[in-house]
C-alpha positions as CSV (number, residue, x, y, z in Angstrom):
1,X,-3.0,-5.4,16.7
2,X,-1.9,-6.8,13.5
3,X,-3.2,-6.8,9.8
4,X,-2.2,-9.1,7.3
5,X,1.1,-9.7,9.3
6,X,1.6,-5.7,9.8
7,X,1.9,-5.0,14.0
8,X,1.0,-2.3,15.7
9,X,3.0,-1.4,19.1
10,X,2.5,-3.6,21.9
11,X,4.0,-1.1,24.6
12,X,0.7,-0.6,26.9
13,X,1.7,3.0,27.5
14,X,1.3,3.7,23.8
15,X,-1.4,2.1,23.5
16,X,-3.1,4.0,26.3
17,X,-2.4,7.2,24.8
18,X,-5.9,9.2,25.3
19,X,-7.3,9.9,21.6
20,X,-9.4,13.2,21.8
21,X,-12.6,13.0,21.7
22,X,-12.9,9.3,22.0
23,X,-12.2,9.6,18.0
24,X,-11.4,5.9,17.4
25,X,-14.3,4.5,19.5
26,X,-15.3,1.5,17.2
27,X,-12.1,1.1,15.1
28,X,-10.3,-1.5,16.6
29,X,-13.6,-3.7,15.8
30,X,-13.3,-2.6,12.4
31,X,-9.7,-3.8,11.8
32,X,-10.5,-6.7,13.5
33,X,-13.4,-7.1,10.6
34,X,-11.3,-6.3,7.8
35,X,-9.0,-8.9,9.7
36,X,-11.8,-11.4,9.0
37,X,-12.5,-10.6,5.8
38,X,-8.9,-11.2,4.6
39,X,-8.8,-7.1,3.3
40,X,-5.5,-6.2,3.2
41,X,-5.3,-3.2,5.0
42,X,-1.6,-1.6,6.6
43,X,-1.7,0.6,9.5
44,X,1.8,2.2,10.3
45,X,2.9,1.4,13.6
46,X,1.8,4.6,16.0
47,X,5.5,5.2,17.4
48,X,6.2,8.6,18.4
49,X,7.6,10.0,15.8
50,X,4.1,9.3,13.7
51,X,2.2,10.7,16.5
52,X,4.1,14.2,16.3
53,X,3.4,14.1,12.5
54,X,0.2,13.7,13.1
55,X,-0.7,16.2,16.0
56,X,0.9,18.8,14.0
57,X,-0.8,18.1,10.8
58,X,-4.2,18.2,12.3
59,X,-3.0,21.4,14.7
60,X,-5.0,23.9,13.0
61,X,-2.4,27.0,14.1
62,X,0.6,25.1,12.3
63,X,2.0,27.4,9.5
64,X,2.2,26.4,6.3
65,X,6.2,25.9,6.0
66,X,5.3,23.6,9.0
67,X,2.5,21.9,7.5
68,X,4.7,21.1,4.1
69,X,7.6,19.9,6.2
70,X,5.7,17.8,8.2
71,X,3.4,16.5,6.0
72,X,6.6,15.6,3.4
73,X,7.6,13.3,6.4
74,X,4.5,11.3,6.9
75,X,4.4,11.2,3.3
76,X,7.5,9.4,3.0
77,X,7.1,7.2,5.6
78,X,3.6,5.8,4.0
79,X,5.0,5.4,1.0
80,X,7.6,3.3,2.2
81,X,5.6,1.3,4.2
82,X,3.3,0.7,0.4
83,X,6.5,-0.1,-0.7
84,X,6.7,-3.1,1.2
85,X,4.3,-5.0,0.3
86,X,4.7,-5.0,-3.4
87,X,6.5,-7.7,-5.0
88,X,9.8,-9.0,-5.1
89,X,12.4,-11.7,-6.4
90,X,15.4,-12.9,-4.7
91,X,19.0,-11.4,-6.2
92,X,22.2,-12.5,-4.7
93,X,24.8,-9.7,-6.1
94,X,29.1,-9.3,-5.5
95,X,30.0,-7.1,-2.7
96,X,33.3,-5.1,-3.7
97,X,35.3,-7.3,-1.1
98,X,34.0,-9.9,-3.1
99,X,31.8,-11.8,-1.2
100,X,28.5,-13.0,-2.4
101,X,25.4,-11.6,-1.4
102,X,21.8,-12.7,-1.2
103,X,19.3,-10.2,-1.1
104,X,16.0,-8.8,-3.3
105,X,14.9,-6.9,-6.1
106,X,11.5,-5.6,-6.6
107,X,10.2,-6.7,-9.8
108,X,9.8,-4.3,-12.6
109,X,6.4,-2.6,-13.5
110,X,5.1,-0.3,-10.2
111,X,4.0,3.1,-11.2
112,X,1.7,5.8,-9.2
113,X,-1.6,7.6,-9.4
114,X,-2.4,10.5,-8.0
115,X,-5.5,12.1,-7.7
116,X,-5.5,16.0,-8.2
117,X,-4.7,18.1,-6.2
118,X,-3.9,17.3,-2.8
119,X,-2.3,13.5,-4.1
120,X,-0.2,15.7,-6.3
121,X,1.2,16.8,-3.0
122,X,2.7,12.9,-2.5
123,X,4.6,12.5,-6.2
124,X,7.6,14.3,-4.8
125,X,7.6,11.7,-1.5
126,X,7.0,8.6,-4.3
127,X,9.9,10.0,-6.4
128,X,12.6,10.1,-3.9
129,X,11.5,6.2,-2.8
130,X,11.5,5.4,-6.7
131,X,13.6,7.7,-8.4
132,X,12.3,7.2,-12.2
133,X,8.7,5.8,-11.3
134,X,6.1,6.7,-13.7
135,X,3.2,8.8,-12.6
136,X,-0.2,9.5,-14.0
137,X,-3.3,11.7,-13.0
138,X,-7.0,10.6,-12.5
139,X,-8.9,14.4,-11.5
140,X,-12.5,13.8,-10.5
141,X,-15.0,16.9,-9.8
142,X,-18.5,17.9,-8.6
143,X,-21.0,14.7,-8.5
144,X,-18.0,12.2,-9.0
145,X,-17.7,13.4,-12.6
146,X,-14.0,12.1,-14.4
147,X,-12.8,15.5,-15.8
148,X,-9.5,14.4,-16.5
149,X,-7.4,10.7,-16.5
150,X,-3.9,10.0,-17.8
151,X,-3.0,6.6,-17.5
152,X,-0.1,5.3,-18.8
153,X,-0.8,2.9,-21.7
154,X,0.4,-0.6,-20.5
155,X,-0.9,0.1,-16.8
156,X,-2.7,-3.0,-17.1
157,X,-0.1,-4.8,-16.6
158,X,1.5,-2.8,-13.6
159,X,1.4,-2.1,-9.9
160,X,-0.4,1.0,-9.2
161,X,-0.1,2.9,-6.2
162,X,-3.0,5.6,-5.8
163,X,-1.9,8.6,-4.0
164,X,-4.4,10.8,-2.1
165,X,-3.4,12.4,1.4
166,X,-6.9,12.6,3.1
167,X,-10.0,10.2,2.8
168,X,-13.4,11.0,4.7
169,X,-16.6,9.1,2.6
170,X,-14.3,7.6,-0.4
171,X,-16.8,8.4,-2.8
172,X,-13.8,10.0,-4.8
173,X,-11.4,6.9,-4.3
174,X,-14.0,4.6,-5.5
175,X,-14.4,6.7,-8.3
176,X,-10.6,7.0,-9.1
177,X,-10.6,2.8,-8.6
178,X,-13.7,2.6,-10.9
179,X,-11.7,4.4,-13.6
180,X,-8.6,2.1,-12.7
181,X,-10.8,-1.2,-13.3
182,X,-11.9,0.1,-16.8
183,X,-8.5,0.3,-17.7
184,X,-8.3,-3.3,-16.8
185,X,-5.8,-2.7,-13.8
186,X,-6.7,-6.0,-11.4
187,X,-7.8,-5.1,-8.1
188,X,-5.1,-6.9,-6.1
189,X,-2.7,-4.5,-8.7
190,X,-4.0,-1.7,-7.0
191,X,-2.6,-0.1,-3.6
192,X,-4.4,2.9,-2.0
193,X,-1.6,4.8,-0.2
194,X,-2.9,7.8,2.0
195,X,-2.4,9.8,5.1
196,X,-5.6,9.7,7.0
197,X,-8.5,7.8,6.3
198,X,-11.8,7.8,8.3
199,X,-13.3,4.7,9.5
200,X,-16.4,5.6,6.9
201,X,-14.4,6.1,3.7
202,X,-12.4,3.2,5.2
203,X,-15.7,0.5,5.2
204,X,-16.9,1.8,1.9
205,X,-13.2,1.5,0.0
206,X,-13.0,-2.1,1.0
207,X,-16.4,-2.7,1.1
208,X,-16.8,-2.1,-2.4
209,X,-13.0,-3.2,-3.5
210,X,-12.0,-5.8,-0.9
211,X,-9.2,-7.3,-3.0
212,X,-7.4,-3.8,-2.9
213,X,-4.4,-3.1,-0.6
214,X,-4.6,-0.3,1.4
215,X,-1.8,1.6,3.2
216,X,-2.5,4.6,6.1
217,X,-0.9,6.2,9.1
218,X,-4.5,6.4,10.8
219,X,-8.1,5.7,10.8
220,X,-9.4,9.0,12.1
221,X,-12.6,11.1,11.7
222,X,-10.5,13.9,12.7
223,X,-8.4,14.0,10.0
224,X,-7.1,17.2,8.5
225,X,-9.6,18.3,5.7
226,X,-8.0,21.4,5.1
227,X,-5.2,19.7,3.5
228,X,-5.0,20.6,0.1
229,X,-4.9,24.5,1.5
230,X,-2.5,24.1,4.1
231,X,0.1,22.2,1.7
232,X,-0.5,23.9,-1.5
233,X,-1.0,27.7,0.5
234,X,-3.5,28.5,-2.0
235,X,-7.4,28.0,-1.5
C-alpha cells in the first residue's frame, strides 16, 4: 500500500498479522480515499520493530519507565519519517580526501508546534533530529477554547510541524490548525506529525484541511488514550 509514494511492506506474512479486534476493518479503503483525493498522508512502514513499539505502548500493564522509553523511540522514528518530506536543495560539499560530493540540504525555515501537554512529550524527540529547531505552544481546553498560543513571529513564512502523540475525533487538531491559518501559516506549510491517529480524527483532519501533510505510525481506534499519564506519570 502506498501514499503519496510512501510503501507499506509487501511481505504477505506481515501483512497477515491478525489486528485485534478486527480494529482496522475499513481503513485500507480509507487510505485508498485519501489516495484519491491527493491528501498527503505518511503511514510508517509496520516492520517489526514498529509493531513492538506499538504493542507495548497500548499494553496497559507497561510501567511507566517502559512507556517513556518506548514511546521516545516511536517518537523519533515519526519524526524522522516528517522529516522527509519537507524540502530540500541539492549541495555538493569536499570530502576530507578531497573528493567532491553531491548531496542535500534542507532548506532553512522548519520549526515545531506542539500542543500541551502530551505533544510536549515529542519536543525532546524533534530536538535531537534538529538540534536548534524553534518550538512554540498552541494549548487548547474545554469546548475547544485557545487558552494559550505562542507562535513564533515570522512562522508565516516557515514549515511547521505540529506535534501531538494521540488523535481520536481531531476536534483539538483542527482547532490547533485553525489557530495556525490565522497566523497566515499556508496549509501545505503545515505537517501534522503524531503517534496514533484513529480513522475518525483521521477523515475529519483532512476532511476539513486536505492540503495538510500528515505523518503517523498507525490508524487505530485502539490507540493509547491514556498517554499523557503514562508518559508524564502524573494525572
Amino acid at each position: 500500500m502506498a501514499v503519496n509514494g510512501t510503501t507499506t511492506p509487501a511481505n504477505s506474512q506481515m501483512s497477515s498479522l491478525p489486528r485485534v479486534g478486527d480494529e482496522e476493518e475499513g481503513v485500507g479503503q480509507l487510505v485508498t480515499d485519501l489516495q484519491e483525493k491527493g491528501t498527503n498522508f505518511v503511514l510508517l512502514q509496520k516492520t517489526p520493530q514498529i509493531l513492538e513499539l506499538q504493542t507495548i505502548l497500548k499494553d496497559r500493564t507497561t510501567n511507566h519507565s517502559d512507556f517513556v522509553f518506548n514511546a521516545d523511540r516511536l517518537m523519533r522514528l515519526v519524526i524522522e519519517e516528517g522529516l522527509n518530506h519537507l524540502p530540500f536543495t541539492e549541495h555538493t560539499v569536499t570530502t576530507p580526501t578531497g573528493f567532491r560530493y553531491e548531496g542535500i540540504q534542507f532548506n532553512r525555515g522548519n520549526c515545531g508546534v506542539s500542543l500541551c501537554r502530551s505533544g510536549e512529550a515529542m519536543e525532546v524527540s524533534l530536538r535531537q533530529c534538529c538540534r536548534c529547531i524553534r518550538i512554540g505552544k498552541i494549548l487548547i481546553g474545554d469546548e475547544q477554547k485557545v487558552l494559550y498560543a505562542r507562535l513564533l513571529p515570522d512562522i508565516q513564512s516557515r514549515r511547521v510541524l505540529l506535534l501531538y502523540p494521540t488523535i481520536g475525533s481531531g476536534t483539538t487538531v483542527c482547532k490547533a490548525i485553525e489557530v495556525l491559518k490565522e497566523a497566515r501559516v499556508p496549509d501545505e506549510n503545515i505537517y501534522l506529525v503524531s503517534l496514533f491517529i484513529s480513522p475518525t480524527g483521521l477523515k475529519n483532519i483532512t476532511r476539513k484541511y486536505p492540503y495538510i501533510t500528515v505523518v503517523a505510525s498507525d490508524i487505530t481506534s485502539l490507540y493509547p488514550n491514556h498517554f499523557s499519564t503514562s508518559y508524564f506519570g502524573a494525572v
